[in-house]
C-alpha positions as CSV (number, residue, x, y, z in Angstrom):
1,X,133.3,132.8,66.7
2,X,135.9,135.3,68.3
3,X,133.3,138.5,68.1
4,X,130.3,136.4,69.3
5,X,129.6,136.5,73.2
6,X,130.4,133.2,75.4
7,X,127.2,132.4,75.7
8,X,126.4,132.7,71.6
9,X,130.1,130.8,71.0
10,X,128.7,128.2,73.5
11,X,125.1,127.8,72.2
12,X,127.1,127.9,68.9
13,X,129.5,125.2,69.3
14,X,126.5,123.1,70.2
15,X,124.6,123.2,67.6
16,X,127.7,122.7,65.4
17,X,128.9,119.7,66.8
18,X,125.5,118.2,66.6
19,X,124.8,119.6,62.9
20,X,128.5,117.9,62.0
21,X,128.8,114.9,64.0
22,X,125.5,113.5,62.1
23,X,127.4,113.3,59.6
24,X,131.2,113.7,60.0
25,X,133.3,110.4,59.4
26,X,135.5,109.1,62.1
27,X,138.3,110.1,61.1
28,X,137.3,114.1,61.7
29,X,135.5,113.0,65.1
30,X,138.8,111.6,66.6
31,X,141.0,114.4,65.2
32,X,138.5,116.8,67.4
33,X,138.8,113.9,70.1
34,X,142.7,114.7,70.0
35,X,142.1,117.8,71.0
36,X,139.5,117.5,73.3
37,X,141.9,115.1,75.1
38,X,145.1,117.6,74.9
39,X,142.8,120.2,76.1
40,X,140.9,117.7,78.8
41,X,144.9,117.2,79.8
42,X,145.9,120.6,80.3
43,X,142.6,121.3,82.3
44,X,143.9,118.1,84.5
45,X,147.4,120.0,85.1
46,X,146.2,123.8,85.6
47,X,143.6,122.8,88.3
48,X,145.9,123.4,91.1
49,X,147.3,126.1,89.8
50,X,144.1,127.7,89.9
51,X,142.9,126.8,93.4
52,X,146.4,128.1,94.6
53,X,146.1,131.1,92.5
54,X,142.9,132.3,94.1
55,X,141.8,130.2,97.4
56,X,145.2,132.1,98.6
57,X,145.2,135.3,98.0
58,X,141.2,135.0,98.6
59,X,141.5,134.4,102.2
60,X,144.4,136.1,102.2
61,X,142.9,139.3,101.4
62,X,139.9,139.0,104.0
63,X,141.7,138.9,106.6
64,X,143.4,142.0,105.7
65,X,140.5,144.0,106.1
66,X,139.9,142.7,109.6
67,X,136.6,144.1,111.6
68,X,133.4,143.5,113.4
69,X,131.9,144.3,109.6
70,X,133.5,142.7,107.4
71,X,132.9,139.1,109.6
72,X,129.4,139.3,110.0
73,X,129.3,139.9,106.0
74,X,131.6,137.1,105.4
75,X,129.2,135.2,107.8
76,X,125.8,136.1,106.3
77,X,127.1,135.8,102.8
78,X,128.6,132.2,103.4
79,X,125.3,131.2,104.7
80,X,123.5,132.2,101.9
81,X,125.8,130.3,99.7
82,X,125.9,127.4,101.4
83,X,121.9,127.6,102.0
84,X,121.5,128.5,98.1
85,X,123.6,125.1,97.6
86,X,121.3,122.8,100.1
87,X,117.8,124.0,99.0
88,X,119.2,123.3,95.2
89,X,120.2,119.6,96.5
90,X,117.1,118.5,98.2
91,X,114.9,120.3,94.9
92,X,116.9,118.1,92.5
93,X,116.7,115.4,94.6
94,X,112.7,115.6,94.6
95,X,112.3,116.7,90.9
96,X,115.4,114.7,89.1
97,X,113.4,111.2,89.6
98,X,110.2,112.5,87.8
99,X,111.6,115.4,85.8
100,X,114.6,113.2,84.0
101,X,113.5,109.8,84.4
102,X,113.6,109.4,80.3
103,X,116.9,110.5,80.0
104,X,119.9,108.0,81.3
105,X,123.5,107.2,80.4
106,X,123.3,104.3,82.3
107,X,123.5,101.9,79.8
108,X,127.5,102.7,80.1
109,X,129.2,103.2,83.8
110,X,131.6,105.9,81.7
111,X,130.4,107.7,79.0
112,X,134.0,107.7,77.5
113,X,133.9,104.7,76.6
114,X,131.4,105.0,74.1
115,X,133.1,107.6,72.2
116,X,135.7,107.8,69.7
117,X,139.1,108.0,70.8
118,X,141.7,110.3,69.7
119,X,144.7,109.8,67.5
120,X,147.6,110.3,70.6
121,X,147.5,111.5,73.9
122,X,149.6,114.1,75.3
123,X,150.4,113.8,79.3
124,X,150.2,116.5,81.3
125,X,150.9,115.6,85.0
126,X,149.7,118.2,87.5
127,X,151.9,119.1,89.8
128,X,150.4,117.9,92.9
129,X,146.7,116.5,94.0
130,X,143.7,118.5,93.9
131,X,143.2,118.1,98.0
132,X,147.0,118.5,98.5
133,X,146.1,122.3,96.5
134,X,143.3,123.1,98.5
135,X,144.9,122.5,102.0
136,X,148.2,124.5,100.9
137,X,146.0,126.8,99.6
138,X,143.8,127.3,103.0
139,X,147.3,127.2,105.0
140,X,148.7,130.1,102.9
141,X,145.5,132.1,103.0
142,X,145.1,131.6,106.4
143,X,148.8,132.4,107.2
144,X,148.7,135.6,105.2
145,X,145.7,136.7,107.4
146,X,146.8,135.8,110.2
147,X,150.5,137.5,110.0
148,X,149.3,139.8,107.5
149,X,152.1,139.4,105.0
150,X,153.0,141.5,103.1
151,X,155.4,140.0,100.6
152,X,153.6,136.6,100.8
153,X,150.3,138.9,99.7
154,X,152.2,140.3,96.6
155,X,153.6,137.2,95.5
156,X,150.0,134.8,96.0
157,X,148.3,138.2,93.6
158,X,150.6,138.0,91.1
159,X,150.4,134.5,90.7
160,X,146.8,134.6,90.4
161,X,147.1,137.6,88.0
162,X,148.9,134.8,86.0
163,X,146.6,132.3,86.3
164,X,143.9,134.8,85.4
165,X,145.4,135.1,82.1
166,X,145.7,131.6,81.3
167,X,142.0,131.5,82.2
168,X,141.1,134.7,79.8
169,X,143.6,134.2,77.0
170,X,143.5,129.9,76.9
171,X,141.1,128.5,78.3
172,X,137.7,130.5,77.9
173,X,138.3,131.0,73.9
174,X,139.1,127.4,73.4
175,X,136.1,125.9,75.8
176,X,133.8,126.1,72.5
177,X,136.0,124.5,70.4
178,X,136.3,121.6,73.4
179,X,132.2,121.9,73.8
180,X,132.6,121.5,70.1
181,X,134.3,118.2,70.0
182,X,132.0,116.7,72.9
183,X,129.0,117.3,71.3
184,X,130.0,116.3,67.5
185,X,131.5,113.0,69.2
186,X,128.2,112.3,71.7
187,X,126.2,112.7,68.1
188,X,128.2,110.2,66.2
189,X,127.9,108.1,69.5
190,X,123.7,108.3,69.7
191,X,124.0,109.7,72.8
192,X,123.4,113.8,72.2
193,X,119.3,113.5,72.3
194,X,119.7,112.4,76.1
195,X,121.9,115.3,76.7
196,X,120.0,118.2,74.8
197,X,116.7,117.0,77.2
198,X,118.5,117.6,80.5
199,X,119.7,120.7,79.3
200,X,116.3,122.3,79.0
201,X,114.9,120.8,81.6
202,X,118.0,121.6,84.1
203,X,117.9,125.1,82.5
204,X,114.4,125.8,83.1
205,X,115.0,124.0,87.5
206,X,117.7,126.4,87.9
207,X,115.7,129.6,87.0
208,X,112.9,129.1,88.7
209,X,115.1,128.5,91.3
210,X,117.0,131.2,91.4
211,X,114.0,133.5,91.2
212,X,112.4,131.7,93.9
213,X,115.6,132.3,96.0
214,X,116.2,135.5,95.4
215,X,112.4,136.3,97.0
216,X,114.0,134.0,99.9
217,X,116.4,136.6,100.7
218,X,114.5,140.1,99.9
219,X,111.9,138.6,102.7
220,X,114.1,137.4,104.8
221,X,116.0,141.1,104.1
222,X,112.3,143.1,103.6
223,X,111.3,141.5,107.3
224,X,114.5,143.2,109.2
225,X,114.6,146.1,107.5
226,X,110.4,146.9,107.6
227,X,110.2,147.3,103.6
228,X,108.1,145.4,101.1
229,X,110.1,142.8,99.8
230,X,108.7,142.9,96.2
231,X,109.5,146.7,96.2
232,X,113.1,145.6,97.1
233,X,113.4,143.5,94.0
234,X,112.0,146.2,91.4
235,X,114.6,148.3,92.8
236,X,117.5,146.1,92.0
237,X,116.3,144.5,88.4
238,X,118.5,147.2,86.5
239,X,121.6,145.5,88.3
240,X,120.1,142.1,87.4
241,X,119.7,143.1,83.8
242,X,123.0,144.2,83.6
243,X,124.6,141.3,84.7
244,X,122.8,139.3,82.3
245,X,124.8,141.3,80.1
246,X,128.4,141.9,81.3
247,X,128.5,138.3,82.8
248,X,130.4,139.7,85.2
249,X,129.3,141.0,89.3
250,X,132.5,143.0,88.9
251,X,131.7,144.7,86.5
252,X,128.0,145.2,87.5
253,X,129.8,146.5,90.7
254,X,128.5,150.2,90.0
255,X,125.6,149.9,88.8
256,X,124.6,147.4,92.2
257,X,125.9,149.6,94.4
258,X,123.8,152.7,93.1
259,X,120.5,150.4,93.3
260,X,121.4,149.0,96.8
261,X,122.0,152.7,98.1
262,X,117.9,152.7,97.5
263,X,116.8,149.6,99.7
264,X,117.6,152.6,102.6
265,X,121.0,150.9,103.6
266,X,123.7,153.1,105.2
267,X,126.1,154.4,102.0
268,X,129.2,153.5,104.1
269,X,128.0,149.8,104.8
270,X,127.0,150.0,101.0
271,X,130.5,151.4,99.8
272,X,132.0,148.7,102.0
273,X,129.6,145.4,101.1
274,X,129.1,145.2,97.6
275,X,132.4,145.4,96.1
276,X,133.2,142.5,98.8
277,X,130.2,140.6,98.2
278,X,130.7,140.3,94.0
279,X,133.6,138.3,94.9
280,X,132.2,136.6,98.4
281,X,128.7,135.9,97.7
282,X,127.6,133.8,94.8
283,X,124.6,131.9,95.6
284,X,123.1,132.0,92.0
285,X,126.0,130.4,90.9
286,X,125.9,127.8,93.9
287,X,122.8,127.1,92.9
288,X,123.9,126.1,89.2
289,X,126.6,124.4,90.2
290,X,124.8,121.6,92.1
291,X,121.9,121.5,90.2
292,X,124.0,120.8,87.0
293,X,126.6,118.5,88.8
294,X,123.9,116.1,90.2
295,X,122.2,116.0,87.1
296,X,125.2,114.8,85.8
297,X,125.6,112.7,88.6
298,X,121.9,110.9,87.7
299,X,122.6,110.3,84.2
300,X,125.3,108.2,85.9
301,X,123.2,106.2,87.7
302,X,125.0,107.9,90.8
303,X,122.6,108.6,94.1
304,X,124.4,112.0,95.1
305,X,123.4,111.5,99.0
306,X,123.1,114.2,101.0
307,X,126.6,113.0,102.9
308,X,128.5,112.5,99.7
309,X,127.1,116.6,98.8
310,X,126.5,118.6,101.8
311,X,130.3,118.6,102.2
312,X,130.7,119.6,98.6
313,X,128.4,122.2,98.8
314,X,130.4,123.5,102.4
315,X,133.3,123.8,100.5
316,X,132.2,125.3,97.2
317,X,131.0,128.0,99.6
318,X,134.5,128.8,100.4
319,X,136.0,127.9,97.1
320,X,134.0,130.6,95.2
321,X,135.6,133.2,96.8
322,X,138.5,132.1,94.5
323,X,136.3,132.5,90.8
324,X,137.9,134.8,89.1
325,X,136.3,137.6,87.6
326,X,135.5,136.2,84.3
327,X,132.2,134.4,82.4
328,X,132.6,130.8,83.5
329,X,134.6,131.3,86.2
330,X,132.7,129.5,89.1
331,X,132.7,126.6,87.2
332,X,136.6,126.6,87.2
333,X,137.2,126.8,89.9
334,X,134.6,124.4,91.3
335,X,136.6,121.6,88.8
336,X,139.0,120.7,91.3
337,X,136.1,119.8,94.2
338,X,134.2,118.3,91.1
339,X,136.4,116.1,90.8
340,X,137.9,115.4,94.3
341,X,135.0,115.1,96.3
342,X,132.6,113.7,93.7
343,X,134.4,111.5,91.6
344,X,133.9,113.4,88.0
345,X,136.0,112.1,85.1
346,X,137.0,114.2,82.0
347,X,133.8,113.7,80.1
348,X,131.8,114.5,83.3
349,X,133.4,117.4,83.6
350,X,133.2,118.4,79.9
351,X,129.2,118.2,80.5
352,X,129.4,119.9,83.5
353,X,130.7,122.9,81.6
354,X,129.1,122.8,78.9
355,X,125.6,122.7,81.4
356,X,127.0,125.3,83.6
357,X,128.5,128.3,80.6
358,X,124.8,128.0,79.1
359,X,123.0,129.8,82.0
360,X,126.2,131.7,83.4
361,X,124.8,135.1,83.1
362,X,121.5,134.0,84.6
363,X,123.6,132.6,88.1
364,X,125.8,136.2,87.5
365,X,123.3,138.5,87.5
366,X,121.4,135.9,90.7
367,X,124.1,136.5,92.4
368,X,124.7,140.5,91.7
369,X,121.2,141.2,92.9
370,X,121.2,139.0,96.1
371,X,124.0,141.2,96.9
372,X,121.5,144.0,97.7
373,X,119.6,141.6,100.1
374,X,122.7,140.5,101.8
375,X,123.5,144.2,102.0
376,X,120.6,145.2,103.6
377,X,120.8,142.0,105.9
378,X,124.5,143.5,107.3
379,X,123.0,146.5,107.8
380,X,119.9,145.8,109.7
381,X,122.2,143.0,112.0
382,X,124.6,146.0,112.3
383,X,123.0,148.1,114.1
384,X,123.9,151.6,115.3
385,X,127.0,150.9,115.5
386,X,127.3,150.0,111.9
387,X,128.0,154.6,111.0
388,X,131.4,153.9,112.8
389,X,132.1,150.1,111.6
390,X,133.1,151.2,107.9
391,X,135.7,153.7,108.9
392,X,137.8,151.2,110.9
393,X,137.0,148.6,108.5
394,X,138.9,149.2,104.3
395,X,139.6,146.6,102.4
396,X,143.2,147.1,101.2
């Protein structure tokens, strides 16, 4: 499956696992279960790693480029995440009850326990607690930007140049083979019908919603800036196309920044913005992220109230400046809060990426094309003054 896109080797795995655990014996399901449980292990121990290895140099690295510009589109961008995050909670809150109310796993509290176990387990402590990583990892950021250090800086990138690899080279090629292994043990289990119906229906939620928030911010956008909001869009749907390809708002980066010059934006707050905001501002992705988790979170039997998630949803704003630049890298680093502040076990978290790598080029190229709004927003709150901002303002 090496030549095949994520998204084909992730559909593929699927249908795999379900073709071969109708009929596989138990003896092949728990020899995929061992792996899935070495793999589930080593997820367990590189979690920290990962929110150190970009949470840190993340806020690190804004600070650097310090200025009345690159605040406000910190600020606006943030807001749009975490707004992106609270309209997809209430919508799933409203819809889940009707939309999913055939499909439950509540017939067993963990879903583990009504799969096939593996032939040995190999433990992998990680070497500290997920909330232990993300307050040393806010405390280093925020020291970095504060006494803008220099060494420190080097040393946080370079880790997370590491940890990047581990992500590219380990873990994204073997997530099918682990999707794999869920889904060929959830068949043998009876429980992979359920699953398959809240993947449609959860797919099809979290397009219409992105759609119908990406008209959200081209109003909100069209309004200050005295264009036709529909007009805006057209203009940016080769950037959204593209990331549906590259599954990547990095590597869209060029191809945004030529369509956002059109929305009548100053090219200095353009130059400046939209390389910032592919790695700032990922409400398409925010958007996924809860919608899939809470759906997770009903097939539990769990309520997912708006005290337990709101503050999930304030921090996953913050934690996605650390995704790293890869397909399926919101999702990785969202595993630590997944499991932290909502409870997820392994299998949990096994759906959740499963749910969340299926659509990832459809929250990508959300996200790559609200970048023009938030772009336009920045420069309409600007003002004047915005034609000098962008010269005292470079991101180092």
């Amino acid at each position: 499956m090496k030549g095949l896109g994520l998204l084909l080797r992730i559909i593929t795995a699927i249908l795999l696992g379900i073709v071969i655990g109708s009929f596989a014996n138990d003896w092949l399901i728990r020899l995929f279960a061992t792996f899935n449980d070495i793999f589930g292990n080593f997820l367990e121990f590189i979690i920290p790693l990962i929110i150190i290895g970009f949470i840190a140099p993340g806020i690190g690295s804004m600070g650097r480029g310090a200025g009345k510009l690159l605040g406000l589109t910190g600020a606006v961008a943030y807001t749009s995440t975490v707004v992106a995050g609270v309209i997809a909670f209430f919508v799933a809150k409203i819809v889940y009850p009707t939309f999913l109310s055939q499909q439950s796993l509540q017939s067993f509290s963990d879903p583990s326990k009504s799969l096939s176990e593996g032939f040995f387990q190999v433990e992998m402590p990680p070497p500290m607690e997920i909330m232990t990583a993300l307050l040393l990892s806010f405390v280093i950021g925020l020291g970095i930007a504060t006494i803008k250090g220099e060494a420190l800086y080097k040393i946080t990138t370079d880790f997370r140049d590491i940890i990047q690899l581990v992500i590219e080279k380990v873990i994204i090629p073997l997530l099918p083979i682990h999707i794999f292994g869920i889904f060929a043990n959830m068949t043998a289990a009876g429980q992979v019908s359920t699953i398959l119906a809240v993947f449609a229906k959860v797919f099809v939620m979290i397009i219409i919603l992105h759609l119908l928030y990406l008209m959200l911010q081209y109003t909100l956008a069209g309004t200050l800036s005295k264009q036709n909001p529909i007009s805006m869009i057209k203009r940016m749907i080769p950037a959204y196309f593209t990331a549906l390809g590259t599954q990547s708002s990095a590597a869209t980066i060029p191809v945004t920044l030529k369509h956002t010059k059109t929305l009548k934006v100053r090219e200095g707050i353009a130059d400046f913005t939209v390389p910032l905001l592919a790695n700032i501002h990922l409400s398409g992705s925010t958007i996924t992220l809860v919608s899939c988790s809470l759906a997770v979170m009903f097939l539990q039997g769990e309520p997912g109230t708006f005290s337990a998630v709101v503050p999930f949803i304030l921090m996953l704003g913050i934690t996605m400046i650390a995704a790293p630049g890869v397909p399926g890298g919101a999702v990785m680093a969202a595993i630590g809060l997944l499991k932290s502040m909502l409870g997820f076990d392994a299998t949990m978290v096994s759906l959740m990426i499963a749910l969340y790598l299926a659509q990832d080029s459809l929250g990508t190229a959300c996200n790559v094309t609200g970048d023009g709004a938030i772009t336009s927003i920045t420069n309409s709150l600007s003002g004047k003054k915005g034609r000098n901002l962008t010269e005292e303002n470079n991101l180092t």
